[in-house]
Each structure stands twice: as structure tokens, then as C-alpha cells.
C-alpha positions as CSV (number, residue, x, y, z in Angstrom):
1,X,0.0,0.0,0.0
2,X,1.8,3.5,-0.8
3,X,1.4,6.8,0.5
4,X,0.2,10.2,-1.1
5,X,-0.3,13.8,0.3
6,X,1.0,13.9,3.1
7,X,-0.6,16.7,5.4
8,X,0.9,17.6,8.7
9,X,-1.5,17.9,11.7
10,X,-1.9,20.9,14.3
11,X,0.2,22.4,16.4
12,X,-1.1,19.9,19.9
13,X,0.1,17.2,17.3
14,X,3.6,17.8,16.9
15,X,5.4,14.9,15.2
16,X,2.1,13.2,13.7
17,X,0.7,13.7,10.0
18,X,-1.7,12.1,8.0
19,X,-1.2,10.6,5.0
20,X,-3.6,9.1,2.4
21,X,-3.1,5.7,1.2
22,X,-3.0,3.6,-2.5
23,X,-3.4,-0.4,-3.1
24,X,-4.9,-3.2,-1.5
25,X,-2.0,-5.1,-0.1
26,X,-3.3,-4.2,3.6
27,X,-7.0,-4.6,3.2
28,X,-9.4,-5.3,4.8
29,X,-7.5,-3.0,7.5
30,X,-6.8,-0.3,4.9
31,X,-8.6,0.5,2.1
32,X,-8.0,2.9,-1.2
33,X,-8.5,6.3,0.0
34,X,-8.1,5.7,3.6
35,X,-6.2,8.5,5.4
36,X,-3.5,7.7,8.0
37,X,-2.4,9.2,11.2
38,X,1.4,8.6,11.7
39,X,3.3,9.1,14.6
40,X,6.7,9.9,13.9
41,X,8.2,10.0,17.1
42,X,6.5,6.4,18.4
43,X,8.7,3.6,19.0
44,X,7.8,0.8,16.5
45,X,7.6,-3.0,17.5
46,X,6.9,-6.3,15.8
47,X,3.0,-6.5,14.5
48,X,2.8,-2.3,14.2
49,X,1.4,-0.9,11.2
50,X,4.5,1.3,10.3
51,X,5.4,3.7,7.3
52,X,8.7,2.4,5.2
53,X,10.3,4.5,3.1
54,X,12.2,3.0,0.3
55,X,13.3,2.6,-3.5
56,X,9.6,2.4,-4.6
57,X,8.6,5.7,-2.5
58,X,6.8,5.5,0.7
59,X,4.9,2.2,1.7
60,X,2.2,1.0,4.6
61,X,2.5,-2.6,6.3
62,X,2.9,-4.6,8.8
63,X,6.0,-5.3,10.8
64,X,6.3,-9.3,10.8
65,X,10.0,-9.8,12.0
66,X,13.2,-8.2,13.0
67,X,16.8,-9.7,12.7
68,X,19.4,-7.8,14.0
69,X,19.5,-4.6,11.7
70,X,17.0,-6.5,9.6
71,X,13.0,-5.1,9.8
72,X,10.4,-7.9,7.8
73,X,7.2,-6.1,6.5
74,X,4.6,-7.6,4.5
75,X,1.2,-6.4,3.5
76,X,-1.6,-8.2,5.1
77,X,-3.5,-8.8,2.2
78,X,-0.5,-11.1,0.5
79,X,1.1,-14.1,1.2
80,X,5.1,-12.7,1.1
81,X,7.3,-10.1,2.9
82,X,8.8,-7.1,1.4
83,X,13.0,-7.3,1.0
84,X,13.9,-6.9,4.8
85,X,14.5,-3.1,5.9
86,X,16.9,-1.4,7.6
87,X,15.8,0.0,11.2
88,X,16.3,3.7,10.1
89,X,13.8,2.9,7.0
90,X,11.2,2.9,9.5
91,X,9.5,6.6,9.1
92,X,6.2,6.1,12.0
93,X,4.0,3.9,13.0
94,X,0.1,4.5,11.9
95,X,-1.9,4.7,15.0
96,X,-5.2,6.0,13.4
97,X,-7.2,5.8,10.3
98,X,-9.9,7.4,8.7
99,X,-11.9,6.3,6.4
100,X,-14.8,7.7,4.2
101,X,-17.9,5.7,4.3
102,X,-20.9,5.8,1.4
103,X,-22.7,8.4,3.2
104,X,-20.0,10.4,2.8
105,X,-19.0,10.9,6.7
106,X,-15.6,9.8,7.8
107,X,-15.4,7.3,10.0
108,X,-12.4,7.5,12.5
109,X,-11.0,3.9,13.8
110,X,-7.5,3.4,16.2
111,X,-4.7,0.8,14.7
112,X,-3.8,-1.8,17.7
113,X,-0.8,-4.0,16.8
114,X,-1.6,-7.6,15.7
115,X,-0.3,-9.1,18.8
116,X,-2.2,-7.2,21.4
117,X,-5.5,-9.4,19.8
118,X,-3.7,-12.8,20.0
């Protein structure tokens, strides 16, 4: 899933901007057009939704593993991880999303790490 305008958030949110968001490779979690809260300042863990930046521009997923320097990400929607990461590729972690729903009000949901529902 990529990322596109980025739009920083207020003042009281220092360090946190929202970003909208392409692809499929996280649904049902994200969808096209979704908007994302990142923080940039949180510390990141394995099973956070996380920003990456890389050759192919910004991307959304899921961190799966880390070894050593090594970050895994892989979108939730498909059934491989990206190339591994380095730690400093890691740009924020998405704690909220919002979401437009066919009514046309947005719909504002928080993003818990995978492992805190196992």
C-alpha cells in the first residue's frame, strides 16, 4: 500500500501527520483512499502498522520480524514479505485511520498492533 499527500497535523500534534493511502496489499485493515495518522516519534515493535520508506517511495505494512539490523514487512492482504529493511527505514507507526464511508462521513478507527489481539 503507498502513500500520497501527506498533510501535517496541528500544532497539539507535533510529530504526527496524515497521509492518504493507495493499493490493496493491507485490506481489509486499509482501504484505497483511507487517510492515516502517523506518529513519527512512536517507537515501532513487531505486528505495528508502520510507514517504510524505500526505493519504490513511501509504503504502509505490517512489521512481521526483525533480525538484528534487519525489519520484515509484508502487507496483510498477500502471502510474502517485502526485501527486509533497515531500522532507520522505519518513518512512523500509523496509529489511526480514517476512512470515508458511502454516506459520505468519515469514519475515525484506532490501529492496535496484531499481537495485542492474540
Amino acid at each position: 500500500m503507498s502513500i500520497s499527500g501527506v498533510q501535517p497535523v496541528d500544532a497539539a500534534s507535533a510529530g504526527r501527520v496524515w497521509m492518504s493511502v493507495r493499493g490493496a496489499s493491507m485490506q481489509p485493515l486499509l482501504c484505497p483512499g483511507d487517510r492515516v495518522l502517523v506518529d513519527l516519534a512512536r517507537a515501532w515493535s513487531c505486528g505495528d502498522v508502520v510507514v517504510v520508506g524505500g526505493r519504490r517511495g513511501l509504503i504502509v505494512h505490517r512489521v512481521v520480524a526483525v533480525a538484528g539490523a534487519r525489519v520484515f514487512t509484508k502487507g496483510d492482504a498477500v502471502d510474502h514479505c517485502d526485501r527486509p529493511v533497515s531500522r532507520t527505514a522505519i518513518i512512523g507507526v500509523v496509529i489511526r485511520i480514517r476512512r470515508r464511508r458511502w454516506w459520505g462521513q468519515w469514519q475515525e478507527l484506532e490501529v492496535c498492533s496484531a499481537l495485542e489481539h492474540s
